[in-house]
N, C-alpha and C positions, 0 to 999 in steps of 0.2 A: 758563290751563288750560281746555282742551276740554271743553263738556258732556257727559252719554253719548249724544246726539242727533247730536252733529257738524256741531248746524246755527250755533250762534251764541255766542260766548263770555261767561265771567263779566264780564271788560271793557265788551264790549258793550251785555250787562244792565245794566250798575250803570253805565254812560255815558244808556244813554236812561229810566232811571229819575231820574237827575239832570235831567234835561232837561227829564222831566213835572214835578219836582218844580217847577222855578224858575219855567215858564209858570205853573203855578197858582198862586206865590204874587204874582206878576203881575198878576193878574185877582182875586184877593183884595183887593188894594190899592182898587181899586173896588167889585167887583163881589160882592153878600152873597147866600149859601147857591146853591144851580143847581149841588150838587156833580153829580149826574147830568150835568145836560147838559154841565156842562164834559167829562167825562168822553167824553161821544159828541164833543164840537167837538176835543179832543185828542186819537181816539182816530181822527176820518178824516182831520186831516192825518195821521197819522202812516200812514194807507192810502193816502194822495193821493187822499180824496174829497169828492164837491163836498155842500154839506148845505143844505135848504132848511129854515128856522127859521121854524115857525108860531104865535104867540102873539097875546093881546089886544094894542093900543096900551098902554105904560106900563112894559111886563113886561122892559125891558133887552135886546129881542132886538138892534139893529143896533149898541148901546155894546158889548156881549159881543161882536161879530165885529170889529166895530172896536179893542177891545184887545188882541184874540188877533193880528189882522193886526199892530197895534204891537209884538208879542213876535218878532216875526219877522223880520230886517232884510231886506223883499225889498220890490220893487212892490207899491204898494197902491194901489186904484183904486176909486171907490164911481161907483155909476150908479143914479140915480132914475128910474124906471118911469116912465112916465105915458103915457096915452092915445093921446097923439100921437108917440111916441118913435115913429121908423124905425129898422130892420135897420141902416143905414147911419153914423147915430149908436151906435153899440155896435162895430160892426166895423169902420168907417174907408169910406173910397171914393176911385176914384181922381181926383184935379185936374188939370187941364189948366197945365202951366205952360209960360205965352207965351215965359218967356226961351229955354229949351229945346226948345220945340217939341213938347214928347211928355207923356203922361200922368204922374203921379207919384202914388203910395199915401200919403193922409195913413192913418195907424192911428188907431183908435178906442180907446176907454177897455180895452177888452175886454181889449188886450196890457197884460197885467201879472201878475204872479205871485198877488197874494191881489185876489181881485174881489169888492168887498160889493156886492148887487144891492138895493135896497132896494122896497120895493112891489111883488115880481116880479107879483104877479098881476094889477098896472093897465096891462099894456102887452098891445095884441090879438094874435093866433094868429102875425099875419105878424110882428113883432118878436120873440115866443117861438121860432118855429120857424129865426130867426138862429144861436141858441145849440145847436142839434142837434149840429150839427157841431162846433164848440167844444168844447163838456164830456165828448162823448166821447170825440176824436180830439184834441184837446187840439191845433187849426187851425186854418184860416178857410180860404176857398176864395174869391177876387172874381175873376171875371174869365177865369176860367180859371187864375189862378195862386193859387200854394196857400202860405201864411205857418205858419210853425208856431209853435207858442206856446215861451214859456222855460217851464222846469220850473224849482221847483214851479207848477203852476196849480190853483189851487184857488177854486170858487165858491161864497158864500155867500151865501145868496140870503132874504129875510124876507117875510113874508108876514100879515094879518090875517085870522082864518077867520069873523069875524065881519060884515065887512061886503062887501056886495055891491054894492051902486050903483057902478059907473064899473068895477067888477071885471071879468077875464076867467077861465075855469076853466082850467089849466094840461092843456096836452097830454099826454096819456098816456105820449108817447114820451120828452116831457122829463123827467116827474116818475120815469120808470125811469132816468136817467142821473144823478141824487141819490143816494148812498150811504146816506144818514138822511132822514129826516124829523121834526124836535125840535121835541117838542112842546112850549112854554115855560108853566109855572103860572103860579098867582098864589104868592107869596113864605107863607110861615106867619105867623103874628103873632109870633114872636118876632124873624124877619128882616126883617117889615116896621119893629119896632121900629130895631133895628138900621139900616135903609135912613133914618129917620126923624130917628136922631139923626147919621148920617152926612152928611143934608142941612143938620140944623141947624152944622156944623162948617164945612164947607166952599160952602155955599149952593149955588146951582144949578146954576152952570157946573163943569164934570167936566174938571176938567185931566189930559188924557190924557199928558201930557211928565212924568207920575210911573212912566207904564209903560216900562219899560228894554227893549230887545230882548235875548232870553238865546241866539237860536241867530240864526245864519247861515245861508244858502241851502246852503252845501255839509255843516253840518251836520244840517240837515232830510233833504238828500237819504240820506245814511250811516244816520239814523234808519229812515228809510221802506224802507232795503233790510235793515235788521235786522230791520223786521219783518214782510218777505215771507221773513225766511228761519224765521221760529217754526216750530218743528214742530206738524203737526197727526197723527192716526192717522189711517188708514186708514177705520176705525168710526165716526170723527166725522164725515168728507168723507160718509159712509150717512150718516150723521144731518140733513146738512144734509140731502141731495138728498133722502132722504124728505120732511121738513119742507116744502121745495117743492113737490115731488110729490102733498101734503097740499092744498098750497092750489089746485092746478087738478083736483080729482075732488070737493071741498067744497061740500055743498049749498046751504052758506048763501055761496058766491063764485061771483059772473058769470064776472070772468074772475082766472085765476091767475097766480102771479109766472113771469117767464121764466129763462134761463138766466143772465142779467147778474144778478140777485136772488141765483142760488147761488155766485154770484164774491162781490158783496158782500157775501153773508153769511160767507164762508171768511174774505176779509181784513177785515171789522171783526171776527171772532173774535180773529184772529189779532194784530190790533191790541189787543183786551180785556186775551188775556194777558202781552202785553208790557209796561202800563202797569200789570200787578199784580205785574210781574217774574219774570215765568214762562218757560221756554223752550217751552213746550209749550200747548197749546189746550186748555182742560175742555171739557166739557161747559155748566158754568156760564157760559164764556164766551160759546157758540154760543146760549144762552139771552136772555143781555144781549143783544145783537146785535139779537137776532128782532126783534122788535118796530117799532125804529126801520129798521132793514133793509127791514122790508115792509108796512109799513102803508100805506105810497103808492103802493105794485107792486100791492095786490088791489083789485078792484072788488066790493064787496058786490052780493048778489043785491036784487032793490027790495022785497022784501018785509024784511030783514034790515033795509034802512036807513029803513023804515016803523015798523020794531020799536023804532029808536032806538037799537039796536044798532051797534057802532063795530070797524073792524077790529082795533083793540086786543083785545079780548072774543073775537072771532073768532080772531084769530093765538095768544092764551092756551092755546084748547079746542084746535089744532092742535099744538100744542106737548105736551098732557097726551095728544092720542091718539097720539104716537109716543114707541116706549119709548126712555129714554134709557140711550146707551151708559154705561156703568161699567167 
């Protein structure tokens, strides 16, 4: 039976509501409380978007992308940042082979369906500026010939916001082709309890072959188009673009989010209300969203980030000066 939207059936809901259900108990098996961020890491695969994971050292960011990739039976590929990494090591380059006579493409780590990047911000501008074309166009480009990626392609990428020494600041241009940017705490005391006697159980080594994959490539893909078909209103699609529109006439932002910010904000809406089982987008959805949608799209003015003030704070007071649709 048909919704009265026309856009997505009750089957389909209660298929990808099964679906969330099983990954998170998945990642439960490890992984104690982070119900949020699991929340954002299940809610951009299920947009096809790539998510840059910024936390202290300690906090479970690269175990969390690494058991979420284990839930998924597809390519999985992790690449270590560092200083001295080339463009070339990530993308592939071509070999000369003598048998043959002619050039040949080895591929780099980069083809594979789920990519953990790990330390993104230790490798310099010219490695960063590799993955332009990748994350957006979901390609590569060597040589004049152009490879395209398989689908799903998804990048998750971690980051320390603490330390600087050996560090590079990420491109502007990259940190807008991240869907999210998750911010990882520190655990409560009642979860670090929890983490604490989960060490004592099982000691230090994290045997990840307790994590089962519950979906297949071709059912991620069925997912992801269920939930480009969620309906949204008319009035919400205003709500985003105002919201945007908020952030580039804002005193206290240098510069504002672009148009790629008001896409990402549609589909991880649209993503929110699929994984609450909704055929339709709130409000509340568009809300959740915000935050990790655009906290790495705006550039605070310097006086703002003198104040110690943070775009979270910032993206809030734009959210409370546009009225929300009902």
């Amino acid at each position: 039976m048909e919704n009265s939207f026309n856009q997505i059936s009750e089957e389909q809901t209660a298929q990808l509501q099964s679906a969330v259900e099983r990954l998170k108990h998945e990642i439960r098996k490890i992984i104690v409380g982070q119900e949020a961020n699991i929340d954002l890491l299940l809610t951009a695969i299920l947009s096809n978007g790539h998510v840059l994971i910024e936390g202290v050292p300690g906090v479970a960011k690269t175990l969390t992308a690494k058991i979420l990739a284990r839930c998924i039976s597809a390519d999985f590929s992790r690449i270590q940042f560092t200083p001295d990494l080339m463009p070339s090591d990530i993308l592939g380059t071509n070999i000369f082979n003598f048998k043959t006579s002619e050039f040949e493409f080895r591929r780099g780590p980069i083809f594979s369906n789920i990519i953990l990047i790990d330390e993104i911000n230790r490798a310099p501008a010219k490695t960063q500026s590799a993955l332009f074309e990748v994350m957006e166009e979901r390609q590569i480009t060597i040589d004049g010939t152009t490879y395209p990626m398989e689908e799903p392609f998804l990048v998750f990428a971690t980051q320390n916001p603490i330390e600087h020494e050996g560090t590079y600041r990420l491109p502007e241009a990259q940190l807008d082709r991240f869907l999210y940017k998750v911010e990882v705490k520190y655990p409560t005391a009642e979860e670090e309890v929890l983490i604490l006697n989960e060490y004592q159980q099982r000691g230090s080594n994290v045997d990840l072959k307790v994590i089962e994959p519950v979906l297949t490539i071709s059912e991620l893909k069925a997912l992801q188009k269920t939930v480009r078909q969620i309906h949204i209103e008319p009035k919400l699609v205003e709500f985003i673009v105002k919201l945007i529109a908020k952030t580039r006439v804002s005193g206290d932002i240098y510069v504002g989010a672009s148009p790629r910010a008001s896409i990402a904000l549609l589909n991880a809406a649209k993503a929110f209300a699929a994984i609450r089982g909704n055929y339709f987008v709130t409000p509340d959805d568009v809300v959740m969203a915000a935050k990790p949608a655009l906290r790495h799209r705006v550039i605070l003015t310097p006086e703002k980030e003198m104040e110690g003030t943070g775009a979270n704070e910032v993206i809030d007071l734009l959210i409370k000066s546009v009225e929300i649709p009902r």
